[in-house]
N, C-alpha and C positions, 0 to 999 in steps of 0.2 A: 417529555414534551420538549421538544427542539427549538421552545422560543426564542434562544439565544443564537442560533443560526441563523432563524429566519431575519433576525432583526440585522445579524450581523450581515447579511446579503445584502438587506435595504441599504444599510447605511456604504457599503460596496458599491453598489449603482448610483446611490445620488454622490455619492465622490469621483466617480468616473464622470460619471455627467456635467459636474461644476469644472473638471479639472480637463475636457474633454478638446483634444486638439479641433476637434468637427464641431461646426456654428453651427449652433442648435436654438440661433435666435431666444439667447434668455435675456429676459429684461432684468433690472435690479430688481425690482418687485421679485418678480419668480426666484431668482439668484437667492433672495434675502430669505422666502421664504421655506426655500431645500435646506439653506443652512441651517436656521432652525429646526426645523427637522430631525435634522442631521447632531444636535446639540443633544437634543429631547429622545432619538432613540439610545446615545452613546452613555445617556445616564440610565433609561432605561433598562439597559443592558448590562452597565453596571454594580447599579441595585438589585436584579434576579440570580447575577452569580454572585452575588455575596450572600446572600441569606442560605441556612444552613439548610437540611433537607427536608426535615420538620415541613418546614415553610411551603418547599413544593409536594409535599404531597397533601394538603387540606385540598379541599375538594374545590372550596372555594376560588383556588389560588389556580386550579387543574383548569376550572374552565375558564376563568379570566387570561392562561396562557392559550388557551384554544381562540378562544376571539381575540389576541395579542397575534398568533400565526397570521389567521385569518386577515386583519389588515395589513399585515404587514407582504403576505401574496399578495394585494389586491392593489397594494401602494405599489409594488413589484413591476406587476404587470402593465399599470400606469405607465409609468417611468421607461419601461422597454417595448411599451406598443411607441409612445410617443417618439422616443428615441430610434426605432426602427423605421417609425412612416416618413420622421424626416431624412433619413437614410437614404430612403427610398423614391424618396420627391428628391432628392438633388441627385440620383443616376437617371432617373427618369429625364429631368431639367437636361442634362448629359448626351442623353441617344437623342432629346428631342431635338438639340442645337447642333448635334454631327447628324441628323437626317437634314436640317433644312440647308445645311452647309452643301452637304452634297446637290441638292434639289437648286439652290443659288448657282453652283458654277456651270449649271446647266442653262442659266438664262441670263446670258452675259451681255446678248445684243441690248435687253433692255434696261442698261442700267436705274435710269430715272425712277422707273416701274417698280425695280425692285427696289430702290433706297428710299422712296416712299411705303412700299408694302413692309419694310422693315422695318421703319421707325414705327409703324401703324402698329403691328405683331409685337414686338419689344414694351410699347405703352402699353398694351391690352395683358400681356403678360405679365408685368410688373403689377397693375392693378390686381388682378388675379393671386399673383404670389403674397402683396399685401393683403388682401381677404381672406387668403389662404391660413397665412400667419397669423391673421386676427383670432379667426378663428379658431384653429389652434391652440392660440397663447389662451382663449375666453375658455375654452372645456376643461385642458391641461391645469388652468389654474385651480378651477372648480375642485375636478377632483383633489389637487394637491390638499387645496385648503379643507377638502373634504377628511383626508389623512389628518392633516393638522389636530381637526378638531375631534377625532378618532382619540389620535395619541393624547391629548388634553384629558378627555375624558380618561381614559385610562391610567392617565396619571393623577389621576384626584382618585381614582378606587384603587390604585395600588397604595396608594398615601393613606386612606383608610384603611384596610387591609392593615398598614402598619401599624398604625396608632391603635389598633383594636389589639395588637398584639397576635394576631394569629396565627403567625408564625412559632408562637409556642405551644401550640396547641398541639397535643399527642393524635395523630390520625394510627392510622393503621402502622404498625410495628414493623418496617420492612427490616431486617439486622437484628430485630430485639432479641434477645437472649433465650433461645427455646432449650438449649440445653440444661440437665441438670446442673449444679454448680459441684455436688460430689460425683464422683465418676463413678455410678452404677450402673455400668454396660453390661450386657452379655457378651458372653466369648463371641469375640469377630472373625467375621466370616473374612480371614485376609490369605487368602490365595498368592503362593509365591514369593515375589520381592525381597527374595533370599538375601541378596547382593545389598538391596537398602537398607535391610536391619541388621545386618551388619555391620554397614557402614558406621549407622547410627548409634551401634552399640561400642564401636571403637573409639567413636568419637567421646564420648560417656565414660568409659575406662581409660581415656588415654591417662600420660604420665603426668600433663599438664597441669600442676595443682589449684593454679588462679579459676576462680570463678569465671565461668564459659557460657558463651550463649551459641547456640549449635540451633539449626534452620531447616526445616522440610518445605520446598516451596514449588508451586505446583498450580493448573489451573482448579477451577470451580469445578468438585466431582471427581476428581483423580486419585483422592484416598489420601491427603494429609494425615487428617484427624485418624483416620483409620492405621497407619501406619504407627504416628505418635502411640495410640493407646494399647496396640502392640508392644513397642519399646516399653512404653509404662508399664502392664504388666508381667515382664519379662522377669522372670524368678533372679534370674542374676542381680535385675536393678532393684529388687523390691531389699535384697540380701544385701547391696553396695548402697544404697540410699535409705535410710530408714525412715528420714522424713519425705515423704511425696505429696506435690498438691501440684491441683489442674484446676483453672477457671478459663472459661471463656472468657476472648476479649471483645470480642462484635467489633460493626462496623464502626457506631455510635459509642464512641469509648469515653466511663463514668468509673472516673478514679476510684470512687467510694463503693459505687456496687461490684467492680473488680475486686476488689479490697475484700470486701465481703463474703466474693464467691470462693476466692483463695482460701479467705481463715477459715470457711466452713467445713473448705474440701482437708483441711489441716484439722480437723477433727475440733476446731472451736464452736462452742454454745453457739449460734445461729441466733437465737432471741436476747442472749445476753452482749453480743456485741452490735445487734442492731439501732443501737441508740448512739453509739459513739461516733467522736464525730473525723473526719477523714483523717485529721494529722495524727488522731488519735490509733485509729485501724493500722495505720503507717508503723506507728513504734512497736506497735502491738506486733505485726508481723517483723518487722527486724528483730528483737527480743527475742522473738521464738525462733529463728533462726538463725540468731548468730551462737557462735560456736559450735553447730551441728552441719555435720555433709547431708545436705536435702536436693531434691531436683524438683522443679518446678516446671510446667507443660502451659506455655501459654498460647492457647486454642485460638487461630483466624485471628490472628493482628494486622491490623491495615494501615496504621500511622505510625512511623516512628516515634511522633510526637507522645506517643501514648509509652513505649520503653523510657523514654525522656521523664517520663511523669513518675514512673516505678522505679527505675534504676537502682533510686537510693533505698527502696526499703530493702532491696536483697544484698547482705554482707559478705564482702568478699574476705574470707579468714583463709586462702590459699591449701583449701584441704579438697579440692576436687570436686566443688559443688559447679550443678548443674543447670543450665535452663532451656525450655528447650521451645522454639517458634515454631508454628505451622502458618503461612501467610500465602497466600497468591500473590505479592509484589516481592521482585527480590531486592528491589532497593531499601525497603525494610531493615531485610534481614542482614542485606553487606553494612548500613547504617548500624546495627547493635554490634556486628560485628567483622569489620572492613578486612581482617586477615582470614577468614576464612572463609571460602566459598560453600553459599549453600545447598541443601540437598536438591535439585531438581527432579523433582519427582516424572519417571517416563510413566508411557502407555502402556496397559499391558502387552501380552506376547497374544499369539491364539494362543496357543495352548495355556496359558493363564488364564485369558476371559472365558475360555470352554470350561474351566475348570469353578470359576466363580458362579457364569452360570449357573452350570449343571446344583451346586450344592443350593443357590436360591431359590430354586424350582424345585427338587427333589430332597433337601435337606442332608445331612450328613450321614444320615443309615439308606438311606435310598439309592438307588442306582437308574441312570437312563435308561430304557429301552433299545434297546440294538436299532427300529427301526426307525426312532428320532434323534439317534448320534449323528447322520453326517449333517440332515437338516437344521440341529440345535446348533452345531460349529459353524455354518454358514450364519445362521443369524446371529451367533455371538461374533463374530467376523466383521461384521455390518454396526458393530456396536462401536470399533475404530480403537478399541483398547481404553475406553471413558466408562471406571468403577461404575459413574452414575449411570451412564443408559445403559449397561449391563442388569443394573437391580432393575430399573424402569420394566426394562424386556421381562428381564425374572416376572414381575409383575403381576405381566400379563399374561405370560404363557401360565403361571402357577394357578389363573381362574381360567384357564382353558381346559380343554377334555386331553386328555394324552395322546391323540392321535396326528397321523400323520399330515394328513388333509388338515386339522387345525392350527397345524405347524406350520404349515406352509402356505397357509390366510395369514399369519403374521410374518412369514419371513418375509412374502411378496408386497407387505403394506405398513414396514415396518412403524416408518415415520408417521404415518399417520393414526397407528394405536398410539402410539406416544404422543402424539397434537391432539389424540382426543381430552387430554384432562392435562394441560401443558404445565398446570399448577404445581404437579410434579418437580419440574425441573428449572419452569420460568424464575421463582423466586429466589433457585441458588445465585441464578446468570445475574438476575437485577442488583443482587449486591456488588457485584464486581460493576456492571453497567454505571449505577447510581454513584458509583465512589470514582467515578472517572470526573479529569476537572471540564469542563464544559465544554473546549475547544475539541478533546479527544472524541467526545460521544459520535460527533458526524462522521467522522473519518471511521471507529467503526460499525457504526450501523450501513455504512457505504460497502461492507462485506459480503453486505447480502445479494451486492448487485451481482455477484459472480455464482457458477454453479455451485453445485455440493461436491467435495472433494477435489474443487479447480486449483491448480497451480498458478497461484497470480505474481505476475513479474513484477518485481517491487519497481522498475525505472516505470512501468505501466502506470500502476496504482499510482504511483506522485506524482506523474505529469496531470492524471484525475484528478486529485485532489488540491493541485495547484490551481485546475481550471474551473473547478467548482468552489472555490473560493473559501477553500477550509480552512486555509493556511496563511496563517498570520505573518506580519512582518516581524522581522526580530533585530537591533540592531545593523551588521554587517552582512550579517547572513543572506544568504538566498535562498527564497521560497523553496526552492529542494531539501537546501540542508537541510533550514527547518521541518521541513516534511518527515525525512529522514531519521530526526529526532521521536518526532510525533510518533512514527512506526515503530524505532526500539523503545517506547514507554509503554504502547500498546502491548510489545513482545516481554517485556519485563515484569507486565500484568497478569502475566500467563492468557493473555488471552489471545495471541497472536502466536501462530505456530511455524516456525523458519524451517523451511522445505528443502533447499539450496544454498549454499556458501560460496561465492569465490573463493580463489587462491589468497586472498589477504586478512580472509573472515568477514567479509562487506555480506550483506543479505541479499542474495541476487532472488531467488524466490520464497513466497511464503502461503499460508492458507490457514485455515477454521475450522475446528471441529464440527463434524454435523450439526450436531443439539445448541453448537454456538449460531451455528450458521441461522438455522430455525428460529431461534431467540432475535437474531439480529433482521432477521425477514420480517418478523411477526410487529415488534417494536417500529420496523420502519414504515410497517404498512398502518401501524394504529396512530402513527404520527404524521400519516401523507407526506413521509421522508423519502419514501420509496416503496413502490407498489411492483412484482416480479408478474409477469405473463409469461406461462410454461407452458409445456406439449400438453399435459395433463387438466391443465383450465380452458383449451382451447373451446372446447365444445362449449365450455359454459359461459363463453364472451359474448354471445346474444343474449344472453340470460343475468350477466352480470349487472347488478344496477351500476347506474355511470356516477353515481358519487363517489364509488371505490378508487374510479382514473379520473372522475376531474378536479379533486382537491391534490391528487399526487402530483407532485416536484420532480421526481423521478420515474421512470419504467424500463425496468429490465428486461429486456426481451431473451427468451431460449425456447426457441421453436425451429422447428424443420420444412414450412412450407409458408412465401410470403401472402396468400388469403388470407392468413392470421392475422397481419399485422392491422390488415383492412376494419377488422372489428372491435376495433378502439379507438371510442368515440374522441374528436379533435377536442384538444384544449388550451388554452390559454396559460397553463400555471403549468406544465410542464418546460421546463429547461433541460431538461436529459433523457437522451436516449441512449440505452445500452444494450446493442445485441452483441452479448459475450460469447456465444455459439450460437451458429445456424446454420441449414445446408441448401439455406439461397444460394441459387445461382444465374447469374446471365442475367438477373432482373433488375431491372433499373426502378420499376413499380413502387415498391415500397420506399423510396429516397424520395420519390413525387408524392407520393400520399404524406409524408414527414411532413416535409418543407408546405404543404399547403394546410394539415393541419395541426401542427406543431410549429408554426412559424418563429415561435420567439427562444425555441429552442438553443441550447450556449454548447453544450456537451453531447456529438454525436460519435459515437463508437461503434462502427459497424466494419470490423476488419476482420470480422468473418465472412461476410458477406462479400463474395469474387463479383466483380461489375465489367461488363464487356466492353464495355463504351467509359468515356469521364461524364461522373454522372454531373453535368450542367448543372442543374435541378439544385446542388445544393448552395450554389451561391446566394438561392433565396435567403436562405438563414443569414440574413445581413448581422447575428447576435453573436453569432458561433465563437467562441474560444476554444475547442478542442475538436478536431475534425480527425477521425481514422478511417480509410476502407480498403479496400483492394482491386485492384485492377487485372484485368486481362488483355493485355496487346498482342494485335494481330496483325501489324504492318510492323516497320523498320524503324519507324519515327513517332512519337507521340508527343503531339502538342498539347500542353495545359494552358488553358486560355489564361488571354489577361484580366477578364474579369473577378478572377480570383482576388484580384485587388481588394475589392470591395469588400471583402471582410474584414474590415479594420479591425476587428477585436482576436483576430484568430493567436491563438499563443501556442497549440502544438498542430501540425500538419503530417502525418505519418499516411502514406501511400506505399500501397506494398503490391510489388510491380511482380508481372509473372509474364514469359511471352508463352505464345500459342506453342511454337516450335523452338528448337534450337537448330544454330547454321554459325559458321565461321562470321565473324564479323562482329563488334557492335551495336549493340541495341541502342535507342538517341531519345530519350526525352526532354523534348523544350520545354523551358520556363522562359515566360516573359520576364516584364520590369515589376512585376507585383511583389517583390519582396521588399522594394524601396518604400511604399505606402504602409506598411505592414509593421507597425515599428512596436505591439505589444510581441511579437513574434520570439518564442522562447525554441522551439524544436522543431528544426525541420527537417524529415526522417523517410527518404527514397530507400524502397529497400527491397534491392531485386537487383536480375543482372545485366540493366541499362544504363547508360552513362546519363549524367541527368547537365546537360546545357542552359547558359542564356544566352538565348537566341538573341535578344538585341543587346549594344552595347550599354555600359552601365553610365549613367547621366554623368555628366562632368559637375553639377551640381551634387557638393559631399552631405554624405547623409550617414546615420547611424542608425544601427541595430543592438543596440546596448544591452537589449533581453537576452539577445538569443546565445543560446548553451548550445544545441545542441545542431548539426548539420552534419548530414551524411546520405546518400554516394554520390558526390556533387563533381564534374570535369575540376580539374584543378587552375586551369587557361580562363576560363570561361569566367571564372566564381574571384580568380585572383586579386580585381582590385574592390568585390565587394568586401571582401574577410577583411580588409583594413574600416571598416565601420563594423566589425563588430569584434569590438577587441575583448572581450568578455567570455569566447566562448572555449568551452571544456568537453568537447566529443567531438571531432573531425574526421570525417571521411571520403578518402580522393578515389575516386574510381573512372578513369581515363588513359586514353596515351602520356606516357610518362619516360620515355626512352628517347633520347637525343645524345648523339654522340657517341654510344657507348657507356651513357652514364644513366644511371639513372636521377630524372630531375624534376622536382615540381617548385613552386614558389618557397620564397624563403618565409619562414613563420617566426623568426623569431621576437616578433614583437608580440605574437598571442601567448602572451605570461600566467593565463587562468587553465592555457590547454591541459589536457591530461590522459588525451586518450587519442591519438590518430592511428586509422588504418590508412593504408596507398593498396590501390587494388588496380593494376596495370592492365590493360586491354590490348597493349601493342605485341604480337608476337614474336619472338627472338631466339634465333639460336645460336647468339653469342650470348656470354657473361661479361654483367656490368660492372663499374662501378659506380660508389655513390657521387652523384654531381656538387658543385660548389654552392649548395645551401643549406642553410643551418635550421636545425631543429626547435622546437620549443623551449624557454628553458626548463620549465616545470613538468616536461613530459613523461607521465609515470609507463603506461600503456602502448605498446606500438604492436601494431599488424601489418605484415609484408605478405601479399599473395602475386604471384606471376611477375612479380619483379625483376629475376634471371643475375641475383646478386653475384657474384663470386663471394666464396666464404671467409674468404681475408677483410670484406667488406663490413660481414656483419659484423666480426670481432671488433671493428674501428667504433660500431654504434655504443661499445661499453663507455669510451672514451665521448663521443659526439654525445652520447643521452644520459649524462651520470645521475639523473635520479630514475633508469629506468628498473620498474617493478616485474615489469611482464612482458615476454617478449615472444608471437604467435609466427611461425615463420612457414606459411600456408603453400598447396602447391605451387610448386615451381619458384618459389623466394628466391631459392638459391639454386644454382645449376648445375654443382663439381661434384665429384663424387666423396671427396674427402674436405674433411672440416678438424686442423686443428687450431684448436685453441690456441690462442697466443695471447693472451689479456684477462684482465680479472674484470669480470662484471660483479661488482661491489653490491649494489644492490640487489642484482634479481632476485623475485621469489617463486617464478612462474613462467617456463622454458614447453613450448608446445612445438613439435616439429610436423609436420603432418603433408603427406604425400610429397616427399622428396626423394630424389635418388643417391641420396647420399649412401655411401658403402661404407666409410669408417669414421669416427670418430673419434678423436685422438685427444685427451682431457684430463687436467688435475684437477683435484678434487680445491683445491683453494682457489680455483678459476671461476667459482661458483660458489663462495663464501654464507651466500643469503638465501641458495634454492630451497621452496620448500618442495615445491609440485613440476614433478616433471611428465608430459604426457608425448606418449609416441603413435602417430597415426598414418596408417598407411604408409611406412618407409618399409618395403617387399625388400630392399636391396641391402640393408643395414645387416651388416654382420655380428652385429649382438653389440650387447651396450655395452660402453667402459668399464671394469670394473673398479675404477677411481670413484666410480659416480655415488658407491655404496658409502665414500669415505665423508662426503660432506653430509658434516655434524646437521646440519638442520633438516636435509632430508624428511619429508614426512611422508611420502606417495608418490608410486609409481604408475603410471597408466599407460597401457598398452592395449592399442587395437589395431585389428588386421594390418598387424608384423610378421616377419619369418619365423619359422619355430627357435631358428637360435638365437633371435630376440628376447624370448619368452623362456628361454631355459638361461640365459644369461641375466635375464632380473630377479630367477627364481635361486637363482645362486648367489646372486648378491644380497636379496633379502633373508636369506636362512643364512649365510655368514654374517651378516652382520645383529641377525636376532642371537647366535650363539655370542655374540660379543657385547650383547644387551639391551642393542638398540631394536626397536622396533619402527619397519618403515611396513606402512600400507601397499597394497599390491593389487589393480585391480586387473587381470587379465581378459580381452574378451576376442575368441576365437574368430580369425577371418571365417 
């Protein structure tokens, strides 16, 4: 249950509301009474994440957070119908007084007529706006006080609740210990993983005589345990260790019942040391193993805190004794032990999951059928390499008939033989879920918003999760970083799985197991955290009851035609729409159906969906924080209204621009003065091959943009004296005429000291080579991209010197114009040298001219007479990438990578055929 979300939102809107540049007409009364509130959820909130888990799971406790949700939607919507209509009454107030204006200069003869019709219309108006306001303030309060005395009550029965103590009461055992305590398994079914029991057995006989703590870490279902009980009974270790003992340590970790399960499994009386009391079990077990080489196996540890508590009963006597972690966190395991990294457990291979399969289903004397082997490999295929849904599937095929036809009822429905008894696999997931600290649970149950097997772009997901309000402030930091963090704690959880690396090991994308994905769907949707609408439910959206979408906060959308969207019923508690694929097109329909009923919507993602026109329609959402779609232009020039203005709350704005045709020339999108009003404004992201203009000039009245990080493909003329109000920002991208003189020029940046990433993407055509013009770069600029720029190559070399902390350096077509490029200067830094459609023919290069390269990538250079072979000499070298090059491109990396493997080094090589 996600009460601490919910609450954490509330207390998000009544802060923004007290703190709110726009007069909202609050009295001190009202004023005094948010604050309080405001006091009364933050303790609220307080006291639900401190109590241990115990606490949340009594029944009692389950539905007192369900009606704890329940108000605290309901205070929600309050708060943002109220704050929306007055939004909306003062643009109204707006068009009403620019129509009468115009309707006035039309009747100039009478003046008299009209400065009496004016004062008359002005008094009647005000009266009105005061009646307006009364009333207003008289409902607005109501409800608040309605809240008020909601939370009041609630906090007199969570106060009981305490004092009753029932928080220690044992509900249902989620973590509790089902294993046996002595390890009486049957031979395991472990398939493969050649490479990891060995590892793991090197690590067990190494030379190192200190007592060692060695780590298998891995998510929920991937075969720790399995793996460990391998090495356990491994004849070598049983022959090198004479003493062995394994206990479980569960989520809920009990110094004493540990203790317990240890000396049992160490062949002590069970009923004779069950009376002694903890410090005692403690010496008991040191005694017995000091002086003897023993290995100990401790089973699913999830608190460091918990090695912190043991440590001392295991004696280090420097004779090669062993211990050995299985955990899903690897912070755990680098905490027991910081010098050596632990085992990350992969996925299987096919041919290993085919292989597990087959012996779960048919056991180890039986053999497949010839004519259910290529159908079982497809389904073990679908299983993703996850031990667990591999047995799941065994499961179910082994109560199935052996035939083909039955085989292929479950490969075509795989997922949902598995959701029919989820009990299965739901309760492994809930222990990793349950042990997450409360800030993390939204961000990943927010997984499910995406398909199964989606590659999701981690700059994507944070700018989401910034706008939906998951992400807390932390000191210095910015809501990204933090985010940032939030994702590698997830991915250290093993619950989060890194798809994509840049060149510096940064997480460019990531994604979820199926069965995670499933778990995080199921959970969202039983928490009205998030509810998904797919191709597959469509038909049953007349049929669905509307309690399922109208307590949801979220809805996913993944459908292929916009009639769909039409059959979900409008709501008020809806703040997110997410169409992460669809093959809408040309329709503007479903963005008007949104906005009229989904009004108070904050989070609209629909950059799948191509829109032929700017769809008008969504300025209704006067709530919006996070706005994406896609555009289709079909003229020369596209204007973005000024009304856009009015979304004061907007913080990411990504439009992704496509024209109808291509023609010599470019493409011109205006922006108004709307980004002056707009001051929550974090990212603003044109991204297509139009130059994006402000058409009018920027107010002589100075103004900041303090959020905003991110901007890009913005004229560099046009945008030049806004960038001095937002000195904060870290992505820049110039896409315009840029050529004057012979040089190439845009404004000087170097007072943007947070920058770290610009591209210049030049529009102007040239068949001269430039150089660069008299302005200075950022100084912190890690990142830089050159396309059409028409550099000379003596140019780029000066950028080592002009960008000295440059990391990356992308030099797209036409950068540079000459045919030859050498080197004359040491770029100190780089780690990441991309050339890509250039006519360069030779390359002329020492290898300490690139002291820092790790990744070097060559595309589309047809004219390049094969690489340096200096290039093989720098030591950091780690990949080469070549696409559609000349063949003696690719025979000259294939020679430098096999001389320099015969010299020990090894460099990655990926080649990929014009």
């Amino acid at each position: 249950m996600l009460v601490e979300t919910a609450i954490s939102s509330l207390m998000e809107n009544l802060k923004q509301l007290l703190n709110s540049k726009v007069d909202f007409f609050l009295t001190k009364k009202r004023s005094y009474l948010i604050e309080s509130i405001y006091k009364d959820l933050g303790l609220l909130k307080a006291f639900f994440e401190d109590q241990d888990q115990e606490f949340h799971k009594n029944e009692t406790v389950k539905n007192l957070k369900r009606r704890i949700r329940d108000v605290m939607y309901e205070a929600e919507n309050t708060i943002d119908l109220y704050v929306y209509n007055a939004i909306l009454g003062k643009e109204k107030s707006k068009e009403e007084e620019e129509k009468k204006k115009k309707t006035n200069e039309k009747r100039k003869n009478n003046k008299k007529k009209k400065k009496k019709k004016k004062e008359k219309e002005k008094k009647k108006k005000k009266n009105q706006k005061k009646k307006m306001e009364e009333d207003e303030e008289e409902d607005v309060s109501l409800n608040v006080e309605c809240v008020k005395q909601k939370i009041n009550t609630i906090k007199r029965e969570v106060m009981e609740i305490h004092e009753k103590q029932i928080c220690t009461m044992r509900g249902l055992e989620v973590g509790n210990s089902s294993k046996d305590s002595i390890p009486k398994w049957e031979k395991e079914t472990m398939v493969r993983l050649v490479d990891e029991t060995r590892i793991i057995l090197e690590q067990l006989f190494g030379e190192r005589k200190q007592l060692e703590v060695i780590s298998i870490v891995g998510m929920a279902g991937i075969g720790k345990t399995t793996l460990a009980r391998r090495v356990y009974s491994d004849p070598l270790v049983e022959y090198r260790f004479r003493i062995r003992g394994w206990a479980y340590v569960s989520q809920e970790f009990n110094r004493k019942d540990f203790l317990l399960r240890l000396l049992s499994s160490l062949g002590q009386d069970a009923e004779g040391i069950q009376q002694m009391t903890e410090n005692d079990l403690a010496g008991r077990l040191y005694k017995g193993l000091k002086g003897k080489v023993y290995f100990i196996v401790m089973d699913d540890i999830w608190d460091s805190k918990a090695w912190i508590d043991l440590m001392n009963c295991f004696p280090n006597d420097n004779n090669g004794s062993r211990i050995l972690f299985t955990s899903r966190l690897a912070d755990v395991a680098l905490h027991a032990n910081p010098s050596r990294l632990p085992l990350f457990l992969r996925f299987l291979t096919h041919v290993e999951s085919w292989e597990l399969l087959q012996i779960k289903v048919f056991g180890i004397e039986e053999t497949c059928p010839s004519e259910l082997m290529e159908i079982g490999k497809q389904i073990s295929q679908k299983c993703q390499g996850l031990p667990l849904a591999i047995v799941l599937v065994a499961g179910i095929l082994a109560r199935k008939e052996k035939r083909v036809n039955c085989w292929n009822q479950v490969r075509e429905t795989m997922n949902s033989w598995i959701g029919r008894d989820p009990r299965l696999w739901m309760k492994t997931l809930a222990l990793s879920y349950y042990h997450l600290p409360h800030h993390l649970r939204p961000c990943f149950l927010y997984l499910g918003a995406f398909r199964e097997d989606f590659e999701i772009r981690v700059s994507r997901l944070i700018r989401l999760w910034v706008a939906e309000g998951f992400i807390h402030e932390m000191e210095e930091k910015s809501l990204e970083d933090v985010a940032e963090e939030y994702l590698m704690d997830l991915i250290r959880r093993s619950l989060v799985l890194v798809l994509r690396r840049g060149f510096n090991g940064a997480i460019k994308a990531c994604g979820i197991h199926d069965l995670v994905h499933d778990f995080c769907r199921r959970k969202a949707k039983e928490d009205c955290f998030l509810v998904n609408v797919s191709n597959p439910h469509v038909d049953y959206l007349p049929f669905t009851p509307k309690h399922q979408f109208l307590g949801a906060r979220r809805l996913s959308i993944d459908i292929s035609n916009s009639e769909s969207i039409f059959l979900i019923p409008p709501s008020l508690n809806v703040r997110s729409f997410l169409c992460t694929w669809s093959r809408i097109r040309n329709d503007i329909a479903p963005i008007e159906f949104i906005s009229k009923s989904f009004k108070l919507v904050k989070v609209l993602e629909m950059s799948s969906i191509k829109f032929n026109k700017y769809p008008n329609v969504v300025e209704q959402l006067l709530l919006l924080k996070y706005l994406s779609f896609s555009l289709l232009v079909y003229s020369r020039k596209e204007n973005i209204p000024n009304s856009i203005c009015d979304l004061h709350y907007l913080e990411t704005l990504t439009i992704y621009i496509t024209t109808y045709w291509s023609s010599d020339g470019p493409w011109v999108v205006g922006l108004s003065r709307f980004t002056r009003k707009m001051e929550s404004l974090r990212h603003l992201r044109l991204i297509g091959p139009m130059i994006c203009k402000i058409e009018q000039p920027v107010s002589p009245v100075h103004f900041l943009l303090e959020n905003l990080q991110t901007l890009s493909m913005v004229d560099p003329w046009s945008w030049k004296d806004l960038l001095t109000g937002a000195p904060h920002l870290r992505k820049l991208g110039f896409r315009g005429d840029m050529l004057q003189n012979e040089c190439l020029t845009i404004p000087d940046l170097a007072f943007l000291k947070h920058l770290q990433e610009l591209k210049l993407s030049n529009t102007q055509f040239s068949w001269l080579s430039h150089k660069l013009g008299c302005f200075q770069f950022p100084p912190n600029l890690k990142k830089l991209t050159l396309e059409e720029t028409y550099l000379k190559w003596e140019e780029v070399s000066c950028l080592a010197e002009l960008v000295p902390n440059l990391e990356s350096l992308k030099l797209l077509s036409e950068a540079c114009t000459e045919d030859q490029w050498e080197v004359n200067t040491v770029f100190q830094k780089l780690k990441f040298l991309k050339l890509s459609f250039l006519d360069i023919e030779d390359w002329v290069v020492r290898d300490y001219q690139f002291p820092s390269l790790q990744h070097l990538a060559l595309d589309g250079c047809f004219s390049l007479n094969g690489l340096p072979y200096e290039i093989g000499d720098i030591m950091t070298l780690e990949m080469i990438e070549v696409n559609w090059c000349d063949l003696c491109v690719e025979n000259s990396v294939k020679q430098i990578v096999d001389d320099q493997k015969n010299m020990g080094k090894t460099i990655l090589c990926n080649l990929l055929d014009p």
